[in-house]
C-alpha positions as CSV (number, residue, x, y, z in Angstrom):
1,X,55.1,-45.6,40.4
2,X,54.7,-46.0,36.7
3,X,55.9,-43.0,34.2
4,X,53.3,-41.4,32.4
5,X,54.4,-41.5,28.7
6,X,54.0,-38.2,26.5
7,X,52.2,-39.1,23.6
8,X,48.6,-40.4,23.3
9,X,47.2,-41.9,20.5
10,X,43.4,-42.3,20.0
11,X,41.6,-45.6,18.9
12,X,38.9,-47.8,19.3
13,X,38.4,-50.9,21.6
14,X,36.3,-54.2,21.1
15,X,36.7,-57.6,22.1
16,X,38.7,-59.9,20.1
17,X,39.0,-56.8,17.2
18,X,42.4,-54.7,16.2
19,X,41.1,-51.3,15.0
20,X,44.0,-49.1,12.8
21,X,45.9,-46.6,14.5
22,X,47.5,-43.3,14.1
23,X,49.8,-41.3,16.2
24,X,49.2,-37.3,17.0
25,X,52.7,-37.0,16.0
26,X,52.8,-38.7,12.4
27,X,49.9,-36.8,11.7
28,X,50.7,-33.7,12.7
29,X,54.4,-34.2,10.5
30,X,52.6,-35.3,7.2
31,X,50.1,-32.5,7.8
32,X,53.0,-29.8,8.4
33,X,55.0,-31.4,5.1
34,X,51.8,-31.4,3.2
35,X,51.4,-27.5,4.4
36,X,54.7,-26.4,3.2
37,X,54.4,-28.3,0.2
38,X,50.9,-26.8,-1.2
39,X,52.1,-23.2,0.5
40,X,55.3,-23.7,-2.0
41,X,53.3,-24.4,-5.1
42,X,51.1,-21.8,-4.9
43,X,54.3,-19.2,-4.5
44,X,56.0,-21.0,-7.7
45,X,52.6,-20.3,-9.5
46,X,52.2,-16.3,-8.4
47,X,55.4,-16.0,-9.2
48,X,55.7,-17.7,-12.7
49,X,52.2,-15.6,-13.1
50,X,53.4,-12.3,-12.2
51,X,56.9,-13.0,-14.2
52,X,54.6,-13.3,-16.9
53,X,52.7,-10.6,-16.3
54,X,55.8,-8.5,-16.2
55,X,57.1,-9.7,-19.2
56,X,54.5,-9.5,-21.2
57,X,54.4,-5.5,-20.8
58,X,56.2,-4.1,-24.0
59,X,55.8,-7.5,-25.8
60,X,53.7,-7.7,-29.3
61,X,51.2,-10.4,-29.5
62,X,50.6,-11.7,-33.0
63,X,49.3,-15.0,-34.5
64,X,52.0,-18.0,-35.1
65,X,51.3,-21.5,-37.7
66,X,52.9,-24.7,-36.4
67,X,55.7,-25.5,-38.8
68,X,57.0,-28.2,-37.3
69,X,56.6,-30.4,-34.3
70,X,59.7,-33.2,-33.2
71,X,58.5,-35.1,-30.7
72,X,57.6,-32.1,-27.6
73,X,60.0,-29.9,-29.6
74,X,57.4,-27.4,-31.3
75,X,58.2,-24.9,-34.3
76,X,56.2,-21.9,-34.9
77,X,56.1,-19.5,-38.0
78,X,54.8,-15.4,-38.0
79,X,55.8,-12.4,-38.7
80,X,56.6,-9.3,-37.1
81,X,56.7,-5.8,-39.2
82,X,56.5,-7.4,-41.9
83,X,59.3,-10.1,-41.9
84,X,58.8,-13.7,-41.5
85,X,60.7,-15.4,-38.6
86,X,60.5,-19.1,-37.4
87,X,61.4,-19.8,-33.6
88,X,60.9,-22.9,-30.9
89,X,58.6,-22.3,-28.9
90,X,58.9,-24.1,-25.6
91,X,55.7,-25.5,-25.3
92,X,54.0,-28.3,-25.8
93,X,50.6,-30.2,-25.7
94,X,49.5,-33.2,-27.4
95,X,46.7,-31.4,-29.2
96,X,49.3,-29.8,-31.0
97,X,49.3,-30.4,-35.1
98,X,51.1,-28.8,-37.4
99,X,49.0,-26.1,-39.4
100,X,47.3,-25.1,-36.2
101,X,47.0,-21.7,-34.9
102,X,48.2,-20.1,-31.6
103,X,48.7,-16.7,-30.4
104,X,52.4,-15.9,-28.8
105,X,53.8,-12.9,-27.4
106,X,56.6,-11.7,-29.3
107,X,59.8,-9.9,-28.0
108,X,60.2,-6.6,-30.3
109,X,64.0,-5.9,-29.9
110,X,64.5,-9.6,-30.5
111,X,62.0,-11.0,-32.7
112,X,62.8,-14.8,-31.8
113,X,62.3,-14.3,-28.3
114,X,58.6,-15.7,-28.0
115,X,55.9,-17.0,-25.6
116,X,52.9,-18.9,-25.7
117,X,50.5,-16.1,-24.5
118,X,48.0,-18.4,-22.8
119,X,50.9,-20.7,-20.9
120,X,51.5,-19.1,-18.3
121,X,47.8,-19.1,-17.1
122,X,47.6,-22.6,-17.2
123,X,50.6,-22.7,-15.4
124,X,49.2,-20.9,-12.4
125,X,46.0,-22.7,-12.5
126,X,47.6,-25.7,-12.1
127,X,50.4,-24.9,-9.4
128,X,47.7,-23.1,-7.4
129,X,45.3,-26.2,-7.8
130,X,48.0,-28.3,-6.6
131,X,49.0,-26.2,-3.8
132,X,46.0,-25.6,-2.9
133,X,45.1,-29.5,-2.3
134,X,47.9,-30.1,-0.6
135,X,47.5,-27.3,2.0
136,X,43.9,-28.8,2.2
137,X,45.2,-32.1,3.2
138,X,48.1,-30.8,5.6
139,X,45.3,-28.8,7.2
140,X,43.4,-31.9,7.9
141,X,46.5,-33.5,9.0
142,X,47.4,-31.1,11.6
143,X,43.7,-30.3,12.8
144,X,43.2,-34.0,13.5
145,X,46.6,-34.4,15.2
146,X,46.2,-31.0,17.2
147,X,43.0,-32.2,18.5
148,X,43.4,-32.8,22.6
149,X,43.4,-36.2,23.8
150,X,44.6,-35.9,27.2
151,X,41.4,-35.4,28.9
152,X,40.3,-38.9,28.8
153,X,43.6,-39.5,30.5
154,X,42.4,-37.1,33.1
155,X,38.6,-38.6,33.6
156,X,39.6,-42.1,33.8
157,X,42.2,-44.8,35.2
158,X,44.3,-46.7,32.9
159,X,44.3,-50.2,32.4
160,X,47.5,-52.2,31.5
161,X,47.7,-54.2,29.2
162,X,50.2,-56.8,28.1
163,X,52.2,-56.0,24.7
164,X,51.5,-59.5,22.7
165,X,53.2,-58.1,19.1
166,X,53.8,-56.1,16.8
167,X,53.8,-55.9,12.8
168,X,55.7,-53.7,10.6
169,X,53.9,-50.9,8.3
170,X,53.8,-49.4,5.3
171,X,55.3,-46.5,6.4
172,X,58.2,-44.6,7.6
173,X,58.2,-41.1,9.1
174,X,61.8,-39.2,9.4
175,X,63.0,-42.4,7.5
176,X,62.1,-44.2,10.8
177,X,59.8,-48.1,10.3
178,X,56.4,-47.9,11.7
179,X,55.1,-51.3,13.6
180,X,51.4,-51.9,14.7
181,X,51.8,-53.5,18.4
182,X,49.3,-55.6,19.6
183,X,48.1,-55.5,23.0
184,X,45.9,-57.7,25.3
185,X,44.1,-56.2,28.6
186,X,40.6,-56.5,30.5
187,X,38.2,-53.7,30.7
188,X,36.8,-52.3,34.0
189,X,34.2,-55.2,33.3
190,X,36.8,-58.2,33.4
191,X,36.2,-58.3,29.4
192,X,39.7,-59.6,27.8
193,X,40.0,-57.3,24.6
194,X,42.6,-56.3,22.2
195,X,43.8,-52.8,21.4
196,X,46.7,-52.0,18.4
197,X,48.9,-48.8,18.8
198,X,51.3,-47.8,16.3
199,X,55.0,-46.5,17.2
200,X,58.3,-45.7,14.9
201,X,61.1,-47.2,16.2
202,X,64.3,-49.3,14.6
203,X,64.0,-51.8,17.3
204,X,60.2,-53.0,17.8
205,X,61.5,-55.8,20.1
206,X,63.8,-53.9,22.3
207,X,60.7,-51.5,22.4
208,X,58.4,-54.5,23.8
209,X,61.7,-55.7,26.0
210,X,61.6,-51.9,28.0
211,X,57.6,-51.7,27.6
212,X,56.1,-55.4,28.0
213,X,53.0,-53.4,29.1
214,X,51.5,-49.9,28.4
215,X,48.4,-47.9,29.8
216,X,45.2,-47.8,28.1
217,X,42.1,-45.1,28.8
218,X,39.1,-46.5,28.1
219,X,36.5,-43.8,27.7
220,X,33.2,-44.4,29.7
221,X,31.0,-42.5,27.4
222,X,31.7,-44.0,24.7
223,X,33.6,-47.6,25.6
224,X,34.6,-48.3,21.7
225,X,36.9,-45.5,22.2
226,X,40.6,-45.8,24.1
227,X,43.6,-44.2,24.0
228,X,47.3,-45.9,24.4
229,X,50.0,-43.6,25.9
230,X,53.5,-44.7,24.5
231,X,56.8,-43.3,25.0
């Protein structure tokens, strides 16, 4: 008797045609790093906003001239109370000139302590835009790898079919090579046909050796769609 493998992978089947591949469980890793990633940019940018926020409270804001500008080192002029003070500001764009204008927020117990007051809400607009796409994506990710495709397994009979090659990817998941295999089987029909799977393994070859053939669940309904169980 033949052991069932655990993972199933969904693609499509035609005759003398390799479709791409994906696995449930690459796509369901890049979707969860994506996740964390967008859900970590959007914390850095509440938090840089509501460090802001906080600091600004108790803070004077007041106009500053551009006195100076060294490459993305930026020097602003203003006064406070009446005295004139010159500080870096730690900020730049490349609109900057000198002689322009820009409001900063400015430390009253220590007058060179300054920040741009409209910074940090570009900041946050752009960490949360960021984060935001990214948990987009790693939703997508997971969704499509979370969908259930072990009821085809359960409405048909597999078909094996012979493990002809494989061919390496452009990709590695946990630092592990990804390889296409290429498969050769008949349909219920006698129709020879190809079908492509993709795996991560160090050892493509000694994965063909153990598995020189691997079940394949050709859906009725719909016969341009299979699924390949691998180990």
């Amino acid at each position: 008797m033949r052991n069932r493998a655990k993972r199933i992978v969904l693609g499509e089947v035609r005759s003398n045609f390799m479709p791409m591949q994906r696995t449930d469980k690459g796509f369901r890793l890049v979707g969860i790093i994506f996740l964390v990633l967008g859900i970590a940019f959007m914390i850095l940018g509440t938090a840089i906003k509501i460090n802001s926020e906080t600091d600004k409270k108790g803070r004077l804001q007041t106009e500053a001239t551009i006195s100076a500008i060294h490459g993305s080192s930026v020097t602003v002029a203003y006064e406070v109370h009446g005295s004139a003070y010159e500080a870096a500001l730690g900020y730049y764009s490349s609109g900057m000139r000198v002689g322009d204008k820009i409001e900063i927020d400015v430390n009253p117990v220590y007058p060179t302590d300054i920040a741009v007051s409209s910074a940090s809400g570009l900041l946050f607009i752009i960490f949360l835009s960021i984060g935001a796409f990214f948990a987009l994506m790693g939703g997508i990710f997971v969704f499509a790898a979370g969908r259930d495709n072990s009821k085809l397994a359960q409405e048909v009979e597999p078909i094996y079919a012979q493990v002809t090659g494989f061919e390496r990817r452009n990709m590695y998941i946990n630092g592990v090579p990804s390889y296409k295999l290429k498969l050769n089987g008949k349909d219920d029909s006698g129709q020879e046909c190809e079908f492509t799977v993709n795996i991560t393994t160090i050892d493509p070859q000694g994965f063909i050796n153990e598995h020189p053939e691997l079940p394949v669940y050709i859906s009725k309904t719909d016969p341009k769609k299979y699924y390949v169980e691998t180990i």
